[in-house]
Structures are given as structure tokens and as C-alpha cells.
C-alpha positions as CSV (number, residue, x, y, z in Angstrom):
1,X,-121.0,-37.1,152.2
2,X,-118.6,-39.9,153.1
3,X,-119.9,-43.7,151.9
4,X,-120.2,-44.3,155.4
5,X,-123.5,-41.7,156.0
6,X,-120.9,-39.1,157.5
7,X,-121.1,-35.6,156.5
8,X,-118.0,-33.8,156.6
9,X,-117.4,-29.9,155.8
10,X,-114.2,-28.1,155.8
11,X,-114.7,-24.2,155.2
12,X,-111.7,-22.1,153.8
13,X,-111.8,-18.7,154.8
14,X,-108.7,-17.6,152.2
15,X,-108.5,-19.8,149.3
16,X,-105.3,-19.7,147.2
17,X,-105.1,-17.2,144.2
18,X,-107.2,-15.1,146.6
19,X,-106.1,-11.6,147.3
20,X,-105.5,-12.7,150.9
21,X,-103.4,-15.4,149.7
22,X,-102.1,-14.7,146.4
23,X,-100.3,-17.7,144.2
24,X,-96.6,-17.5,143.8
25,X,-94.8,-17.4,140.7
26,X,-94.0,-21.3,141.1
27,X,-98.0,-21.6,141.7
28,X,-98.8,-20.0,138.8
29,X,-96.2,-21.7,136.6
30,X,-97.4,-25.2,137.4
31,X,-101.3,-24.4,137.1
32,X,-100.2,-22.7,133.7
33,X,-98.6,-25.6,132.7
34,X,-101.0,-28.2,134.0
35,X,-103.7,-26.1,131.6
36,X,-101.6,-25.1,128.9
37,X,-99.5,-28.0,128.1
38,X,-102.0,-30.1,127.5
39,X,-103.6,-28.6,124.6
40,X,-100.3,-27.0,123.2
41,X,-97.4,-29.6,124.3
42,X,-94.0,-28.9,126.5
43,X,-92.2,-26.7,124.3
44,X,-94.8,-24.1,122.8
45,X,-95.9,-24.0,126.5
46,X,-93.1,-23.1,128.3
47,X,-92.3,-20.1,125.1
48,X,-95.7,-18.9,125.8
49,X,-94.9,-19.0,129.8
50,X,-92.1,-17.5,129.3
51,X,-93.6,-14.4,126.7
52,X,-96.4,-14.1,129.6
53,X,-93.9,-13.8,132.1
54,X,-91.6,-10.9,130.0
55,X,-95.1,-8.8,128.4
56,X,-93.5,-5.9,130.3
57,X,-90.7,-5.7,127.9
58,X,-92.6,-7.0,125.0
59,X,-92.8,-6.1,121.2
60,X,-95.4,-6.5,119.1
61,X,-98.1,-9.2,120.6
62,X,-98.2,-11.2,117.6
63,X,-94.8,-13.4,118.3
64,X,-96.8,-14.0,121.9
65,X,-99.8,-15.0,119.8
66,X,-97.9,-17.5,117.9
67,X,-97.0,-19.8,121.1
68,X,-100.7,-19.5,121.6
69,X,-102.0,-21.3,118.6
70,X,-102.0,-25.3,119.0
């Protein structure tokens, strides 16, 4: 509701992240980092991007947890 007394709706059929319109890697690295960064700064954020991003070929989860921890 507008401050005018107009109604407006807009309906999204597909919203993004869906499965009909996934998120792209550069989608997913900026909502990371606009949720991430803020609670563990630049630098331990873009490590624990970047351990996400490489869990296929990961060791032991515990170098991934410590990028996690503020």
C-alpha cells in the first residue's frame, strides 16, 4: 500500500535461488558475503568462501571450521 491509498501487487512466479531459476556462482558469492562478512570481516570471509567453494576436494572439516568462528 502506496502513501497515496494505491494498492500495488507484483506476483513472481520464479523467484531467484528457486529451482526454476537457480543463483549463479557470482549470486551466491555476493549474498554469502553480504551475510558473512558482516559478522566475520573481509578476510576470514572470503577463506571460508573460498573452503565452501573447494569441500569437494577437502581434508579434514576442521581448517573449514576455523574461518567460521568470528
Amino acid at each position: 500500500t502506496c502513501v497515496d491509498g494505491r494498492i500495488v501487487h507484483h506476483r513472481v512466479d520464479h523467484a531467484l535461488g528457486s529451482i526454476e531459476r537457480p543463483m549463479s556462482d557470482r549470486d551466491l558469492d555476493a549474498k554469502f558475503d553480504a551475510l558473512v562478512q558482516p559478522v566475520l570481516g573481509g578476510a576470514k570471509s572470503r577463506h571460508l568462501r573460498q573452503a565452501c567453494w573447494s569441500l569437494a576436494e577437502a581434508g579434514p572439516l576442521q581448517a573449514l571450521l576455523t574461518h567460521a568462528r568470528p
